[in-house]
BATI-658904 format. One record per residue (C-alpha): x, y, z; residue in one letter. Coordinates in Angstrom, 2 decimals, padded with zeros to 5 digits. Layout:
<pts>
> X_Y_Z_a
...
</pts>
This chain:
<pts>
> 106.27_081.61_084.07_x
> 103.48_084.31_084.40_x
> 099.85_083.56_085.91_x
> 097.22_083.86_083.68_x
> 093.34_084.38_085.13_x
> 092.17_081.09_086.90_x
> 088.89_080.10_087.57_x
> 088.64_078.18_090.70_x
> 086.25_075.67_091.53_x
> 085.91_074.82_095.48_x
> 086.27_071.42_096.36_x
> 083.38_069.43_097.81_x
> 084.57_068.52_101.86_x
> 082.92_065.07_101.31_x
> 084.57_064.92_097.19_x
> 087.98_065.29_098.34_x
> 089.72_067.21_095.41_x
> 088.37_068.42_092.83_x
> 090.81_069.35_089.67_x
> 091.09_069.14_086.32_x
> 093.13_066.05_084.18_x
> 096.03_067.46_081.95_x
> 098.02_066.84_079.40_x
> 099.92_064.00_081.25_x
> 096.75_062.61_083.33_x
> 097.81_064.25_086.29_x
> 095.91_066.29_088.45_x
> 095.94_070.01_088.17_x
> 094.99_072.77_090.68_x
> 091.07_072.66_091.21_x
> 089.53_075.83_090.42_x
> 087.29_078.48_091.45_x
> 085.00_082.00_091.23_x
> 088.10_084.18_092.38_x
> 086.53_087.93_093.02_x
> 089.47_089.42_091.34_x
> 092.10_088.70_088.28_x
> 095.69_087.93_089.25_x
> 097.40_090.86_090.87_x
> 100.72_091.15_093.19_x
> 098.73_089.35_095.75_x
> 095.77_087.19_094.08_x
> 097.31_084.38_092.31_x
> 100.54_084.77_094.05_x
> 102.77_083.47_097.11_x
> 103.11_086.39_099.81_x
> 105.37_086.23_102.92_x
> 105.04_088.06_106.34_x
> 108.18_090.06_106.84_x
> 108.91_091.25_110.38_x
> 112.26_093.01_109.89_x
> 112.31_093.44_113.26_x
> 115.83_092.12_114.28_x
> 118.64_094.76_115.59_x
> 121.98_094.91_117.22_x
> 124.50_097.08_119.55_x
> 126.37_098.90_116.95_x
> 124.35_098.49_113.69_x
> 123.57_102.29_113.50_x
> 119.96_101.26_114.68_x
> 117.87_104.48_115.95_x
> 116.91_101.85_118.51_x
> 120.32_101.32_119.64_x
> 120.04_097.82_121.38_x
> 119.28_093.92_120.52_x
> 115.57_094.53_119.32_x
> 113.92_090.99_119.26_x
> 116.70_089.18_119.76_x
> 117.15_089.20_123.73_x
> 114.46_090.25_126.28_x
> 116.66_093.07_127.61_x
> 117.25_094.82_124.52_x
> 120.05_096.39_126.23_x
> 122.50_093.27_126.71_x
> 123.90_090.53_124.52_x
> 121.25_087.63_123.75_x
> 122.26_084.58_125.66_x
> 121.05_081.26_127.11_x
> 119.39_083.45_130.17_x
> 118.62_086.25_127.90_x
> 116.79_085.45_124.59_x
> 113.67_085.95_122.51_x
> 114.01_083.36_119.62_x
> 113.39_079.60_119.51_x
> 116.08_078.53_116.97_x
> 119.23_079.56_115.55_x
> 119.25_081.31_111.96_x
> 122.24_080.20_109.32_x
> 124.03_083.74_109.04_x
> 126.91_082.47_106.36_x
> 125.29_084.73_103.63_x
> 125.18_088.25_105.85_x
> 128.22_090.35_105.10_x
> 127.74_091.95_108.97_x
> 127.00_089.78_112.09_x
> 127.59_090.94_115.41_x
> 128.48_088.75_118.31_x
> 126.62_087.58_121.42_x
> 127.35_086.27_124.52_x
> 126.49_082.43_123.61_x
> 128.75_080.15_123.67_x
> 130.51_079.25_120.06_x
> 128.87_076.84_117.58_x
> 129.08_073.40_117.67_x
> 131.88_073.74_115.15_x
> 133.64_076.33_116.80_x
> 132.70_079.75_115.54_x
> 131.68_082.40_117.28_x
> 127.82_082.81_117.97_x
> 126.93_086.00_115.86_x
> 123.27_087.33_114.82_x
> 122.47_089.38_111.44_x
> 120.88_093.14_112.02_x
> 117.04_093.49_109.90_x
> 118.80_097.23_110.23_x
> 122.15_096.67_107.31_x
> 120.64_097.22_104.19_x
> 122.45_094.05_102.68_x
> 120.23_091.83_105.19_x
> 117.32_093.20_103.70_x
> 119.06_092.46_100.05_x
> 119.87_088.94_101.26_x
> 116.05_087.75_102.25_x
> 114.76_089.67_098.94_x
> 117.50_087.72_096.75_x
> 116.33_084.53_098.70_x
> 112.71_085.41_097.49_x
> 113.66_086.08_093.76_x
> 115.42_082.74_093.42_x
> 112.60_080.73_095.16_x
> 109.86_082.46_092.92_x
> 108.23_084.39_096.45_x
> 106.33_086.98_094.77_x
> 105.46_089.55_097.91_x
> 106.58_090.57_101.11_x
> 103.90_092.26_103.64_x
> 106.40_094.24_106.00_x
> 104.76_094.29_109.87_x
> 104.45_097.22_110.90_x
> 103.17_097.99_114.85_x
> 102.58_101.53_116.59_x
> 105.04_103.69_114.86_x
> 103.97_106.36_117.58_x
> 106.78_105.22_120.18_x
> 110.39_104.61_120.78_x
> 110.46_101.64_117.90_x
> 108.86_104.39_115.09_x
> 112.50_105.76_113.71_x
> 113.40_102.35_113.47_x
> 110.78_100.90_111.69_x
> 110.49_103.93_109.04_x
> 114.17_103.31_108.06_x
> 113.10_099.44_107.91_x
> 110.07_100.68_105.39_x
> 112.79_102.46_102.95_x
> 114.94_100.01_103.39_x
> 112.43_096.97_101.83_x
> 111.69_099.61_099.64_x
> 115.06_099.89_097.89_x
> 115.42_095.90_098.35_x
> 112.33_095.09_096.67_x
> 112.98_097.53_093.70_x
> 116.54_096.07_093.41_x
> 115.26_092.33_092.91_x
> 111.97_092.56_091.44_x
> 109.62_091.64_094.17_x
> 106.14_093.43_095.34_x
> 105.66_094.91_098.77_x
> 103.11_096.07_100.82_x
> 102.72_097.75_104.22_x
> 101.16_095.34_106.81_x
> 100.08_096.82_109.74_x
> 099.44_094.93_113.09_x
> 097.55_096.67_115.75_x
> 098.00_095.10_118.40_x
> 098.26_097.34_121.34_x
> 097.83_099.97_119.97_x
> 095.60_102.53_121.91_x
> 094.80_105.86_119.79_x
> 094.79_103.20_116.16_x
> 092.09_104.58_115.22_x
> 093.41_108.12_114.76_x
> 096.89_107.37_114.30_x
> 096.74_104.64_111.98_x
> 095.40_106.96_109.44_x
> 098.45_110.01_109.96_x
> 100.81_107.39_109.38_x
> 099.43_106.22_105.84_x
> 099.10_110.18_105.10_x
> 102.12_110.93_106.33_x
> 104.59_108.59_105.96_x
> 103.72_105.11_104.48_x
> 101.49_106.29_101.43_x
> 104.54_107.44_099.75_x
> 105.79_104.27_099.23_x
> 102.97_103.47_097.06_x
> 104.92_105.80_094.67_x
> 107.69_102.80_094.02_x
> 107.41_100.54_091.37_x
> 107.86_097.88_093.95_x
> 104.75_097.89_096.11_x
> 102.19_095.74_095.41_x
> 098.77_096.77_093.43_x
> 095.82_094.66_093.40_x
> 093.06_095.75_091.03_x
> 094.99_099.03_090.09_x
> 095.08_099.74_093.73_x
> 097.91_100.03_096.72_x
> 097.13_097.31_099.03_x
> 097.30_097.61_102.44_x
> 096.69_095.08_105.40_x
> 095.29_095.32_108.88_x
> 096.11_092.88_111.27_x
> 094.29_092.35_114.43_x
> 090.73_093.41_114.22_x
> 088.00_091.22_115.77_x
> 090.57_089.59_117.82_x
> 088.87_088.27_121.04_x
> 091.88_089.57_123.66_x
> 093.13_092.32_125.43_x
> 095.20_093.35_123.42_x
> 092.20_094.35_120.15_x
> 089.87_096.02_122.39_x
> 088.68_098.04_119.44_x
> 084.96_098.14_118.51_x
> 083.26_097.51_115.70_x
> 082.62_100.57_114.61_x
> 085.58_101.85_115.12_x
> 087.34_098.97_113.05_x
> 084.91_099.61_109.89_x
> 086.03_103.00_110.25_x
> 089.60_102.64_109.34_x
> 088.77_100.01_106.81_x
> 085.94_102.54_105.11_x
> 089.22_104.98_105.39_x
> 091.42_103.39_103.53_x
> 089.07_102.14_100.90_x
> 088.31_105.64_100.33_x
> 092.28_106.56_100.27_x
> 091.88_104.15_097.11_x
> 093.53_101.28_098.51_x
> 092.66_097.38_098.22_x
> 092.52_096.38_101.93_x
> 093.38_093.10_103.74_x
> 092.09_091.96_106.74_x
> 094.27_090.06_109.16_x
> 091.82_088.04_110.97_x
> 090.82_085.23_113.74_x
> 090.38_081.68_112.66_x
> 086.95_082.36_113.57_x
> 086.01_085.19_111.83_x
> 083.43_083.59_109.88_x
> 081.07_082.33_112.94_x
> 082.00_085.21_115.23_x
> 083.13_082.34_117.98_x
> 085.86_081.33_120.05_x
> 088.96_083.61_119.27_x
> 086.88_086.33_117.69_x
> 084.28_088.88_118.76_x
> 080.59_088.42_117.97_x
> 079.28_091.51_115.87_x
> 082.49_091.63_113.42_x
> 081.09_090.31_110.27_x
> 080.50_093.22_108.75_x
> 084.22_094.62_109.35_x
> 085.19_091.64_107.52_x
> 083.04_091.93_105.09_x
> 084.38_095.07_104.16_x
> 087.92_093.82_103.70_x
> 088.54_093.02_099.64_x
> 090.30_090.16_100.83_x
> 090.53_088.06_104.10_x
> 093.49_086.24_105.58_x
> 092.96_084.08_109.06_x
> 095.53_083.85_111.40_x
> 096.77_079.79_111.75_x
> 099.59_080.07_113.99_x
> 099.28_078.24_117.18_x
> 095.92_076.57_115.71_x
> 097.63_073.44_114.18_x
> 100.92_072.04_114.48_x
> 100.66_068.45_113.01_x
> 098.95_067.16_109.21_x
> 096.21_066.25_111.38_x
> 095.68_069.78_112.20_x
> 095.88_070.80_109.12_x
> 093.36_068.29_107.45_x
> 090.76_069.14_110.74_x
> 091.04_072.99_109.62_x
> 090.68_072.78_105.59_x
> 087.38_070.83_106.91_x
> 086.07_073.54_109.55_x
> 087.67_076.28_108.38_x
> 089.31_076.20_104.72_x
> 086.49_075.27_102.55_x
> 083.46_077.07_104.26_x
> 085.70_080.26_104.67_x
> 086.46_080.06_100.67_x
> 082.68_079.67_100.03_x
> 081.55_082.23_102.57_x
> 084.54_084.81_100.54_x
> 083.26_083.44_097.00_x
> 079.35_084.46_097.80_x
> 080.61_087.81_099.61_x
> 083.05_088.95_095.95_x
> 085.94_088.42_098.75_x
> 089.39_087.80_097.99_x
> 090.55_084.62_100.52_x
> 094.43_084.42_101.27_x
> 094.80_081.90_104.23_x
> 098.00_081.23_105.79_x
> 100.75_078.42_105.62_x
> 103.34_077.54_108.14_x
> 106.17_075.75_108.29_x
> 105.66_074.54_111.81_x
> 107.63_075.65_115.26_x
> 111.14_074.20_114.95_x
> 111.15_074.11_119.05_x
> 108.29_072.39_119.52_x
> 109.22_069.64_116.43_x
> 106.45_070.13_113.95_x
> 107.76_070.50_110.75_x
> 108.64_066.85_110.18_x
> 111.03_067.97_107.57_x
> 108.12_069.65_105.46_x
> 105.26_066.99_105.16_x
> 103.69_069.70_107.91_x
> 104.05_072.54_105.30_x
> 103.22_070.62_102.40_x
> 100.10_069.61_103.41_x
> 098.93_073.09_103.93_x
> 099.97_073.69_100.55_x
> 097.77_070.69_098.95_x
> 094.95_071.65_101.29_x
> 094.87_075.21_100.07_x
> 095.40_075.07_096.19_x
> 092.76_071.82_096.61_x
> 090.15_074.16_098.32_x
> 090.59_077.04_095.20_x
> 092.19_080.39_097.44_x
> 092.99_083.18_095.78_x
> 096.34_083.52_097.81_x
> 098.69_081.97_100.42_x
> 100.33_083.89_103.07_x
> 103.18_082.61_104.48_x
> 103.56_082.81_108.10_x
> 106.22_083.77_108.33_x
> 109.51_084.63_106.28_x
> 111.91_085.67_109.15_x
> 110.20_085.20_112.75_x
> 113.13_083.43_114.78_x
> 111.05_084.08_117.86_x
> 107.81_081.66_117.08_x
> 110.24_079.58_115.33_x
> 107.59_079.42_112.55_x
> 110.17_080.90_110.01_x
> 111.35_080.40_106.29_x
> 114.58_081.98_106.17_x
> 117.91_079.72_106.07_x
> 117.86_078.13_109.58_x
> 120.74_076.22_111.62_x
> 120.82_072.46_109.73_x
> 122.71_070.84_112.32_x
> 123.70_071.12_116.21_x
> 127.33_072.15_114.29_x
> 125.67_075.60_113.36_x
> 123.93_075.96_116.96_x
> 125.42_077.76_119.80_x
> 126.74_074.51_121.86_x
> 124.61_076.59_125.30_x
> 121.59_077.49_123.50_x
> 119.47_074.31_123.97_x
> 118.23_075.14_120.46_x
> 117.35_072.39_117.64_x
> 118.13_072.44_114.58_x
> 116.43_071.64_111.38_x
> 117.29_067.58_111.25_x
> 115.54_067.57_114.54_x
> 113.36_064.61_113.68_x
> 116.77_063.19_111.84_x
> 116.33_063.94_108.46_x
> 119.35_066.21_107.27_x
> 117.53_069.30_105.78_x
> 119.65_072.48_104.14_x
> 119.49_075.73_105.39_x
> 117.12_076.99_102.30_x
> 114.82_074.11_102.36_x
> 111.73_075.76_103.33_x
> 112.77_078.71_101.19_x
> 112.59_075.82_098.46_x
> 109.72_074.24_099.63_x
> 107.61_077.41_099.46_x
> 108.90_077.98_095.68_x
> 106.98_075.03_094.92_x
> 103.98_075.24_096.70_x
> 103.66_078.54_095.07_x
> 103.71_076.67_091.50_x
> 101.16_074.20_092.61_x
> 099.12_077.35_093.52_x
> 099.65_078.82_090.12_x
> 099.15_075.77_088.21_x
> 102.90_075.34_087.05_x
> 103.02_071.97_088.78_x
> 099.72_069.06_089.20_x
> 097.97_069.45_092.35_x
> 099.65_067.04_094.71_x
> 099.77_065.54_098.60_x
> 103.14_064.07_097.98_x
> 106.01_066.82_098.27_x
> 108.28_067.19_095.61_x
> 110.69_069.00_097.62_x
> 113.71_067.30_098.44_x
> 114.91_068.14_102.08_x
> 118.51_068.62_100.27_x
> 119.88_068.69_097.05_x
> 121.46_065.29_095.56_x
> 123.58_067.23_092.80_x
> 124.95_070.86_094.95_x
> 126.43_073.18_092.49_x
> 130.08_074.31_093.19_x
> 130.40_076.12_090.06_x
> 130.60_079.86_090.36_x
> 129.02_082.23_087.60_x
> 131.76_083.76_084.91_x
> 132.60_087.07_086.14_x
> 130.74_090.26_084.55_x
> 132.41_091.90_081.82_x
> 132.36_095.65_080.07_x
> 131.92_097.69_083.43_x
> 131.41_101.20_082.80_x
> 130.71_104.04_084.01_x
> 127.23_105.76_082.50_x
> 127.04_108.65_084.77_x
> 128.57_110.55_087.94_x
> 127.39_113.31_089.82_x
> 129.17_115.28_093.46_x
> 127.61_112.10_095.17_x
> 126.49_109.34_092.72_x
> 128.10_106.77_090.31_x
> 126.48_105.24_087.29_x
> 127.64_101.55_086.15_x
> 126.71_099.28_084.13_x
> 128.18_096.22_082.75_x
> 127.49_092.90_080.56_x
> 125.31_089.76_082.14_x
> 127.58_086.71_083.38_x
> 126.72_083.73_082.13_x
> 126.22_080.23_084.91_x
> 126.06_076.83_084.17_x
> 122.15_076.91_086.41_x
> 121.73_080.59_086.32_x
> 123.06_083.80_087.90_x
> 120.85_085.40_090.33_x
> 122.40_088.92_091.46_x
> 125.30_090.76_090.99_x
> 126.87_092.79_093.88_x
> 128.89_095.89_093.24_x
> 132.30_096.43_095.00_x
> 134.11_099.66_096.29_x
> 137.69_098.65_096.22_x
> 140.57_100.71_097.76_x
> 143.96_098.48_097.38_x
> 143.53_095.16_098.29_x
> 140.19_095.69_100.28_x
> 136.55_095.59_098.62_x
> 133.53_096.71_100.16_x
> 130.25_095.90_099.07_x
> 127.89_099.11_098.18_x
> 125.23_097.77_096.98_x
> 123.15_094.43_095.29_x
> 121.09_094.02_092.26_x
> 119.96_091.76_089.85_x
> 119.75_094.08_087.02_x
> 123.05_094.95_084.84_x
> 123.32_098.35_086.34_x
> 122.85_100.23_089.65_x
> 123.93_103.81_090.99_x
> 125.97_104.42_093.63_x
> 124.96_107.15_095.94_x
> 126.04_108.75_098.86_x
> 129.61_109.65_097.91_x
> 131.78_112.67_098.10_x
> 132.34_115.25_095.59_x
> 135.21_115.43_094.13_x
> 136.14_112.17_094.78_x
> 138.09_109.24_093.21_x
> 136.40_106.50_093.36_x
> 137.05_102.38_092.01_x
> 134.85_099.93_091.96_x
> 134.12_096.62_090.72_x
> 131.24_093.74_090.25_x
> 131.12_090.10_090.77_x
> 127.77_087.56_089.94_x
> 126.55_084.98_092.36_x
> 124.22_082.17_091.56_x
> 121.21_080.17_093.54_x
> 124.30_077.86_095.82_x
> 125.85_081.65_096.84_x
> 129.15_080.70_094.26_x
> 130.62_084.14_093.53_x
> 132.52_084.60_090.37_x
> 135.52_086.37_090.18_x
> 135.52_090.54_089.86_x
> 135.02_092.05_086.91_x
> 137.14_094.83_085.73_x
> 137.94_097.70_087.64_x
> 136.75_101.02_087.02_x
> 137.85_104.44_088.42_x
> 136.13_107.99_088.36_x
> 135.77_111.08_090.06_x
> 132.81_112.24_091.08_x
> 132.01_115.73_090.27_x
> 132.92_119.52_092.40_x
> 130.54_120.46_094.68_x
> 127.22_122.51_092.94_x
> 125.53_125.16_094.32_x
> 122.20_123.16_093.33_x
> 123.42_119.83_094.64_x
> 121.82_119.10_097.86_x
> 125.42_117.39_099.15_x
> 123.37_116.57_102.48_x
> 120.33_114.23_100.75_x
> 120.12_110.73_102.89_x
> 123.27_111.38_104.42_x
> 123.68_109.63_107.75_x
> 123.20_112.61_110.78_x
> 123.00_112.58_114.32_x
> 121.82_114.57_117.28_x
> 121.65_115.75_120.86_x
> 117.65_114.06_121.21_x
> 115.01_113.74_119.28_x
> 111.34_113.18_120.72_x
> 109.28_110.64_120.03_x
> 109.11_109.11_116.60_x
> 111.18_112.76_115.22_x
> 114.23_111.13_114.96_x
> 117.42_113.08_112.94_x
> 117.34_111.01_109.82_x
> 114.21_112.70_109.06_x
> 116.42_116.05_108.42_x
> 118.18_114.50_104.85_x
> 115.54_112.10_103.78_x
> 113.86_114.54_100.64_x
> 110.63_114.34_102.53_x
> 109.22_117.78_103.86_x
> 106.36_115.45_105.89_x
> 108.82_114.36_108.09_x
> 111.11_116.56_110.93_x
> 113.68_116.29_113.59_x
> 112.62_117.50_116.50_x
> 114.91_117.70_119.53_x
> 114.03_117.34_123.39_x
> 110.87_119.64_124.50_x
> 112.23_122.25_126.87_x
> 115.68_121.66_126.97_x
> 117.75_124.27_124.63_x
> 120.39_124.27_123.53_x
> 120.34_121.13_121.40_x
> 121.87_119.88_117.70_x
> 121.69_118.09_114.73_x
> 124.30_117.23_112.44_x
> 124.95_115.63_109.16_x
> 127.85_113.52_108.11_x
> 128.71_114.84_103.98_x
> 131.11_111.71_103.74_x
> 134.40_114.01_103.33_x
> 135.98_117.11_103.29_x
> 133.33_119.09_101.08_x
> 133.37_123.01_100.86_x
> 130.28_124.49_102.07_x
> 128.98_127.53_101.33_x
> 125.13_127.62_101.78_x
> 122.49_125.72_104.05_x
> 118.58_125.48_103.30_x
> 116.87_124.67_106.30_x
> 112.66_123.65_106.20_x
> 109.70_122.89_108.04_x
> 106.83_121.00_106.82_x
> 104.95_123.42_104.29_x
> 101.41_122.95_105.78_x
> 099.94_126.42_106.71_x
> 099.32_124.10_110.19_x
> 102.73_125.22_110.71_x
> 102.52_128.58_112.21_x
> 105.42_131.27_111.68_x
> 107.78_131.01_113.93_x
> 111.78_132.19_114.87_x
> 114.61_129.95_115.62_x
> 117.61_130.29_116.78_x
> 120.42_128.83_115.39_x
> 124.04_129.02_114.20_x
> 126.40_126.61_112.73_x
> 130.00_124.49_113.57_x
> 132.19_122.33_111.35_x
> 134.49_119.95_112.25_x
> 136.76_117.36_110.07_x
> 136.58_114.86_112.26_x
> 133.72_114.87_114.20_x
> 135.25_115.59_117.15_x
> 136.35_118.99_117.15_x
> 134.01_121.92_116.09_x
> 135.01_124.77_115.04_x
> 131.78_127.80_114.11_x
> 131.27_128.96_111.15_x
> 128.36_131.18_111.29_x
> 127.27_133.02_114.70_x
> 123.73_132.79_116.29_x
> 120.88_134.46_114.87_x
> 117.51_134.15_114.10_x
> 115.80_132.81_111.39_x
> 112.34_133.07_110.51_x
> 110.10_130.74_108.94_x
> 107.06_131.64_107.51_x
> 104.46_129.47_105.95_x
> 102.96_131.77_103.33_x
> 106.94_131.68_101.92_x
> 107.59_128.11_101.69_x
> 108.50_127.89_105.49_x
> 112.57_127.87_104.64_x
> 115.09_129.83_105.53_x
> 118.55_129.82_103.96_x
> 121.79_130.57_106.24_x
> 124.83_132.01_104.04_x
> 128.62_131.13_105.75_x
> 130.82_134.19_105.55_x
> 133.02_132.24_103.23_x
> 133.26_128.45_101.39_x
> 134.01_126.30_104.44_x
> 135.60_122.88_103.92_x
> 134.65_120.37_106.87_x
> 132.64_117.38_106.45_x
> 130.52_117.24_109.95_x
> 128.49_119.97_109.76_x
> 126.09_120.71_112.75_x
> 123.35_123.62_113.68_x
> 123.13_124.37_117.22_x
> 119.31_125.75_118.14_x
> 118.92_127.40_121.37_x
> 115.41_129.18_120.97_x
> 112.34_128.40_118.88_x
> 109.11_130.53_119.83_x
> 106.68_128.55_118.09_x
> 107.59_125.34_120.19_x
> 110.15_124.93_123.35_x
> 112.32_123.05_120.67_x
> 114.51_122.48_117.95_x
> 112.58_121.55_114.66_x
> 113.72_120.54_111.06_x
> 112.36_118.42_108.32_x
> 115.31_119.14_105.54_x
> 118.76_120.09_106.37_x
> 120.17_121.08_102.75_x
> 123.81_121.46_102.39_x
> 124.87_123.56_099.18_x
> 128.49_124.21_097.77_x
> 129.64_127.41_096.52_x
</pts>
């Protein structure tokens, strides 16, 4: 059901709630003066997404346990860990084990990776069947060691929110983060604002939104003036975007956790979202802050042609506050009674506060038996793994007026009636379309006794599938595949209970010869001797001329290579640097090896020098004596002298 324009009127404190009577006599969401129409965040249920969760061996630029453990660098276990509760991994395709003991019913203790694409497809599939409209990816300091990593994470919600339908918007937090003021601006121009391009990202008024977390904040760690703050939000007003403001609880009186002299900064924000967590953690709580905070924040936003978006939380799992979702719930009421434009949910996937959405351990059977971790019948009421997935579904349809304005959950904890019935399996796959490294399908909707929510496609190769890719359209292209190729694949439906229907029927195709104007190395996987700061090899095949590899300062020789998938004849290779006339001419020095296996090179095109020149396009093409077949190919650079390093922001690969 869409959300037409409401007009919100603010409860009284003293009145209680304020709504109006339907059809039924029941109680309706109370309305109010909302400063803007229903967009992809006003009028609609958004959810922090930290996508911040690695693992040894996921392919991770970070290469380590990121937010799992407190040494990245080893296994999470009882003695090393950064989480508060266990997360129910039985829908992840890829887990990777730790060094806790097994679960409580005996299988091994294994974590998901935020880095595997289907992850990111899992939590957005979770979203579109429990009706969460937006996800604000976190995004800290991209400057340092975690700035590879999180740019993959940004393409990678990219692709999952196109997939299933949902909005997304960049979120950042800047929190430690000494030259923001600066560098918060190259990264929008540089790297984020082209994500604003997808159909996907969310649009408020007409405009990209974009949040800022952290200003005001009365702590170390936001020691950013004033001025400095109204700066960046004057910035990326004028960049044309429709800002958020991540703020104290305080905001509003300039007290307490926030700094005196900010209301201006915050007045600048088109809308304002307070930070909760840690500030309640029982219905108490809750009812004390839609008193001192809630309703005068809503007026103060209403008189000021603000946007408000306060935030809900499910409540610390560790610490026993959810009491199976009356904690939650009353948020909810308190919120739709008081007339915000928005909820933010704090927050989808943050094991570490315990404060998350996502499917979570039910019982002490899906807990490491060492961990010391509760699960979520804590407090003895059973509660499935999706429950506050489901829970948040419906407070978002109290907020939009789909269901009467209430203090008395409708959420069960679990389901009475669970559906074992999996979806008829897709019919009429075809192929549409094939290229030297993409494959076209489409095929006819399966039909479910509740509904089918996704389909994922299958690679199959004998008796083994492997899953390439999710949707929950009727088609989706393949990419990254060899030329010349066969190739077989198949699709299977899944519904809301994770049922999976049997395959459809197969389909096998070729993919096309290599083409001297197919770029065979486009977001190929690579790899390299170094890379400095946040220039990591990926950068090389990702389309984008803003972004480079750039190698170890001072250290020649070093390489980069990309992976073409197979055995591919190679005959030309296309190298660039960023086409900004900032980019002065310069020579490097460079030739080329090939190797079948990635073990053994062998060189196919001696040293030399190649010039790169601004006023041209800054490329320069390197031509291999003859067609070369090898699928590794890598370009050793042993002199640059425009920088004391090897620099390149697309590595094309071309066929004969």
């Amino acid at each position: 059901m869409g959300v037409t324009r409401r007009v919100f009127l603010r409860a009284a404190v003293a009145a209680g709630a304020v709504g109006t009577v339907g059809a039924t006599g029941t109680v309706l969401a109370p309305a109010a003066a909302a400063a803007s129409a229903p967009g992809d965040v006003v009028g609609k249920i958004t959810v922090g997404y930290q996508g911040w969760f690695a693992c040894a061996g996921d392919g991770a630029p970070i290469n380590g346990w990121w937010h799992w453990s407190q040494d990245w660098g080893q296994a999470p276990s009882p003695t090393n860990t950064n989480i508060k509760c266990w997360p129910d991994v039985r829908d992840y395709t890829s887990t990777y084990q730790t060094s806790y003991a097994a679960l409580g019913n005996g299988q091994p203790a294994r974590l998901f990776s935020s880095y595997d694409q289907q992850t990111v497809n899992t939590h957005f599939l979770w979203m579109l069947q429990n009706g969460i409209d937006t996800a604000a990816l976190q995004r800290f300091n991209p400057t340092g060691g975690e700035g590879p990593t999180r740019d993959a994470m940004a393409t990678k919600v990219r692709s999952a929110a196109e997939a299933y339908g949902r909005k997304f918007y960049i979120m950042y937090d800047v929190s430690n983060w000494t030259n923001m003021q600066s560098e918060i601006k190259t990264d929008w121009t540089n790297k984020m604002a082209a994500h604003t391009a997808s159909s996907a990202y969310a649009k408020q008024n007409g405009k990209p939104v974009v949040c800022i977390w952290g200003f005001g904040f009365n702590d170390p760690n936001h020691p950013f003036t004033a001025d400095a703050c109204l700066d960046v939000v004057n910035w990326f007003k004028g960049q044309g975007c429709y800002v958020i403001g991540g703020v104290p609880r305080e905001w509003r009186t300039g007290t307490g956790g926030s700094r005196a002299g900010f209301l201006g900064v915050y007045h600048a924000f088109n809308m304002i979202s307070p930070w909760m967590v840690g500030a309640i953690g029982n219905t108490t709580d809750a009812d004390n802050a839609y008193t001192t905070y809630t309703v005068p924040d809503q007026a103060d936003c209403n008189a000021n042609g603000i946007d408000f978006q306060p935030c809900v939380l499910p409540g610390d799992v560790s610490a026993r506050q959810r009491v199976h979702g009356d904690f939650m719930w009353r948020q909810f009421y308190n919120m739709v009674r008081a007339g915000v434009q928005g909820i933010y949910i704090s927050m989808f996937d943050e094991y570490n506060e315990g404060n998350q959405i996502a499917k979570t351990a039910e019982t002490q059977a899906w807990v490491p038996t060492n961990s010391g971790f509760l699960a979520l019948d804590e407090d003895g009421t059973a509660c499935s793994a999706d429950y506050y997935l489901r829970l948040t579904g419906d407070g978002g349809r109290m907020l939009k007026g789909q269901i009467a304005l209430t203090a008395t959950r409708p959420t069960q904890p679990v389901l009475t009636t669970a559906d074992t019935t999996a979806p008829a399996a897709p019919g009429g796959l075809t192929v549409t379309g094939h290229t030297g490294s993409s494959v076209s399908l489409a095929w006819n909707a399966a039909t479910d006794n509740v509904g089918v929510t996704g389909y994922r496609i299958l690679r199959v190769s004998g008796s083994t599938s492997t899953q390439v890719g999710t949707t929950g359209a009727t088609s989706f292209t393949v990419t990254g595949l060899a030329a010349s190729t066969a190739y077989t694949f198949a699709v299977v439906a899944l519904d809301a209970a994770a049922n999976v229907s049997q395959p459809s029927n197969q389909v096998t195709v070729t993919t096309d010869p290599p083409s001297g104007t197919t770029n065979l190395a486009l977001r190929r996987p690579t790899s390299e001797s170094s890379h400095t700061q946040v220039y990591g090899s990926s950068n090389a095949t990702d389309g984008d001329t803003s972004t480079y590899w750039e190698s170890a300062n001072n250290a020649f020789p070093q390489w980069v290579q990309v992976d073409l998938g197979a055995g591919t004849g190679v005959k030309r290779i296309v190298l660039a640097l960023p086409p900004s006339a900032a980019w002065a001419t310069r020579t490097q020095t460079i030739s080329v090896q090939g190797s079948t296996d990635g073990g053994t090179f062998t060189q196919l095109l001696a040293s030399a020098g190649y010039t790169f020149d601004p006023a041209t396009g800054n490329t320069a093409t390197l031509t291999l004596p003859a067609t070369a077949t090898t699928r590794y190919l890598r370009l050793t650079f042993t002199a640059n002298n425009g920088w004391p390093a090897g620099q390149v922001s697309e590595f094309q690969v071309f066929g004969a």
